[in-house]
C-alpha positions in Angstrom: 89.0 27.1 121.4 91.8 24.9 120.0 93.2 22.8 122.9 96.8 21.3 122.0 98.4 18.4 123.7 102.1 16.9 124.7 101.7 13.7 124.5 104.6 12.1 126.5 104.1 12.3 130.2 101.0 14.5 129.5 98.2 11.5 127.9 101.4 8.7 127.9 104.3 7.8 130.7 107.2 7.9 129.7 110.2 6.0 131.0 113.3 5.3 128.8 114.8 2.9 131.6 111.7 0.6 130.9 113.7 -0.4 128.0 116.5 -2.0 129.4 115.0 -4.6 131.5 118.0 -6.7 132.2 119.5 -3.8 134.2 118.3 -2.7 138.0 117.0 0.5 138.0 121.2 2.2 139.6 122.3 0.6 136.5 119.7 1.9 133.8 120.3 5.2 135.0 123.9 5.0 135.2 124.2 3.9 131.4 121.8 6.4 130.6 124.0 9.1 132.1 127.3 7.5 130.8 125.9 8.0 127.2 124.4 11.1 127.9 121.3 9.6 126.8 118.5 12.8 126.9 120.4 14.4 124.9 120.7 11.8 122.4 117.3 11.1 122.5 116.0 14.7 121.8 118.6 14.4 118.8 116.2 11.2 117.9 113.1 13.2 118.2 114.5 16.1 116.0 114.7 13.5 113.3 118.2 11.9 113.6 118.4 7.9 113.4 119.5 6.1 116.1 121.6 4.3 113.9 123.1 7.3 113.1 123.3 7.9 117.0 124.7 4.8 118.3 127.4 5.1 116.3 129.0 8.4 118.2 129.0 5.6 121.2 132.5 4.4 121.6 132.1 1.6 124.1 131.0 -1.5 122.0 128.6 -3.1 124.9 127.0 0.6 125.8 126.2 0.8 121.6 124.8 -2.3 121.6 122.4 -1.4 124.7 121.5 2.2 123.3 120.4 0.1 120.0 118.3 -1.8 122.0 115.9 0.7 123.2 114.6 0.7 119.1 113.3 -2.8 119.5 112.2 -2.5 123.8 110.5 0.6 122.9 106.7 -0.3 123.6 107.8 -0.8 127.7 108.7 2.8 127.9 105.1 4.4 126.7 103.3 1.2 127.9 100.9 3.6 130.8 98.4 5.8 129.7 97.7 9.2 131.5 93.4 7.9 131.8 93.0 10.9 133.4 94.3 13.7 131.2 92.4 11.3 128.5 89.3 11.7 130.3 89.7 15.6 130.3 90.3 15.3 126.5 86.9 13.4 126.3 85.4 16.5 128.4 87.0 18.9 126.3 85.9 17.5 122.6 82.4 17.5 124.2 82.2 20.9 125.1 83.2 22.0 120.8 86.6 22.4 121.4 89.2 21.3 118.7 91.9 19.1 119.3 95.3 18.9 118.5 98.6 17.5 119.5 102.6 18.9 119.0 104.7 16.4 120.3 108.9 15.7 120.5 108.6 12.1 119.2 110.9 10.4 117.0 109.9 9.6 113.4 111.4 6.4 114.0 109.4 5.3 117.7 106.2 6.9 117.1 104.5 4.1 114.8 105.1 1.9 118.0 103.2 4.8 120.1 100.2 4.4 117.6 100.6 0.6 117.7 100.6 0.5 121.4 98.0 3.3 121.7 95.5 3.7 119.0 93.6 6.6 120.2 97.1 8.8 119.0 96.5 8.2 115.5 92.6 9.2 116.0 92.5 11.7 118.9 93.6 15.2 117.2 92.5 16.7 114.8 96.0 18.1 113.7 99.5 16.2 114.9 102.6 17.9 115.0 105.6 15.0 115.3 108.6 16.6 115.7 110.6 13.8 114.2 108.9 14.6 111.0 109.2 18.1 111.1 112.5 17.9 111.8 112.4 20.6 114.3 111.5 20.4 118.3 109.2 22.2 120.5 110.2 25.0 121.8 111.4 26.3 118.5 108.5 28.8 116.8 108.5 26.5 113.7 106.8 23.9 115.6 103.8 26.0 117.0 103.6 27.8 113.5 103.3 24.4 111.9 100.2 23.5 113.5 98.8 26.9 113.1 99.4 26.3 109.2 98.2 22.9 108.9 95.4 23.4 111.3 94.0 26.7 110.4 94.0 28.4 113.3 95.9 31.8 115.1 98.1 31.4 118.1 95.5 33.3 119.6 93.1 31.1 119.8 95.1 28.2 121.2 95.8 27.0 125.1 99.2 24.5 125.1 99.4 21.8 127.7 102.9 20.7 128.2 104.8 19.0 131.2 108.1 20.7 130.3 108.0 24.4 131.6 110.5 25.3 128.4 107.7 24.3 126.0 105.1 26.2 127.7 107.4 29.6 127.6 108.1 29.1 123.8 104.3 28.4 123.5 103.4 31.8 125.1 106.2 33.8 123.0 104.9 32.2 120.4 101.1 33.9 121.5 99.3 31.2 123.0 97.8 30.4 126.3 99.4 27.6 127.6 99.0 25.3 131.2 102.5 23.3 132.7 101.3 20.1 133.1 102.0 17.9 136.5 98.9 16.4 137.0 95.4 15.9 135.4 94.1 17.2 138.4 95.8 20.2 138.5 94.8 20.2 134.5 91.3 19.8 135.7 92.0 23.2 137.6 93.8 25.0 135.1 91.2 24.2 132.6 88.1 25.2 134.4 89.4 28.3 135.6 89.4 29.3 131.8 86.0 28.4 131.3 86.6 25.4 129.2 85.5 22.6 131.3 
């Protein structure tokens, strides 16, 4: 079986306030939200710049901050998941294929492989949608690793902590598991027979 992986808040947190330091945690999301920041960021991840980004910002102080999350970066992916690791571990042991389709940034994801290693080694196929220029859940992403990797949909479970990803992954024809836990993962993947 060919078991693909999210990566953020599946085998790395992710927290975007992490990046801005200086401000308390009512501040960090307040800017956030005053720059509508997620949806800024998925933009990133689809293969914008945040050059490119910042610029749309019209408030000179709130640019200057949403360029500064390039640079902070590291803090917000700084906590592995070790237990959705561990299953990984568990899974690879029992013959089953790895792989990974992730919304990541072209731009931020050589600082994931910097500040974890095991990314650039763990999968046997990785799907960055900053490169691809296209984001889970569209069907070009889940076709892309089933070109580059080989395999059918069929043949595929998808573990994602955003329930829209998991629909487009079953649309698309594979199995997939929403993530919330590694626990609950555990579960999820024994209950297939996979563990």
């Amino acid at each position: 079986m060919n078991i693909v992986f999210d990566i953020g808040n599946v085998l790395v947190r992710w927290d975007a306030r992490a990046a801005f330091a200086a401000l308390d945690a009512a501040a960090a999301d307040a800017f956030l939200s005053r720059v509508g920041f997620a949806a800024l960021n998925l933009r990133g991840d689809s293969g914008e710049t945040f050059a490119d980004l910042a610029a749309e910002i019209a408030d000179p102080a709130d640019r200057d901050l949403f360029l500064s999350y390039l640079p902070n970066y590291a803090a917000t992916i700084a906590e592995p998941i070790e237990g959705t690791w561990a299953l990984m571990d568990r899974l690879r042991d029992r013959g089953h294929a790895i792989h990974a389709i992730t919304n990541w940034s072209a731009e931020t994801w050589p600082v994931g492989l910097a500040t974890h290693p095991r990314l650039g080694t763990a999968f046997a196929t990785t799907i960055v949608s900053g490169h691809e220029r296209v984001l889970k859940p569209d069907p070009a992403i889940f076709a892309a690793l089933c070109d580059r990797a080989g395999i059918t949909p069929e043949t595929c479970v998808f573990i994602d902590d955003s329930e829209r990803n998991v629909a487009g992954a079953r649309d698309f024809g594979m199995d997939a598991i929403h993530f919330t836990t590694p626990e609950a993962l555990e579960t999820a993947l024994t209950e297939r027979g996979l563990l």
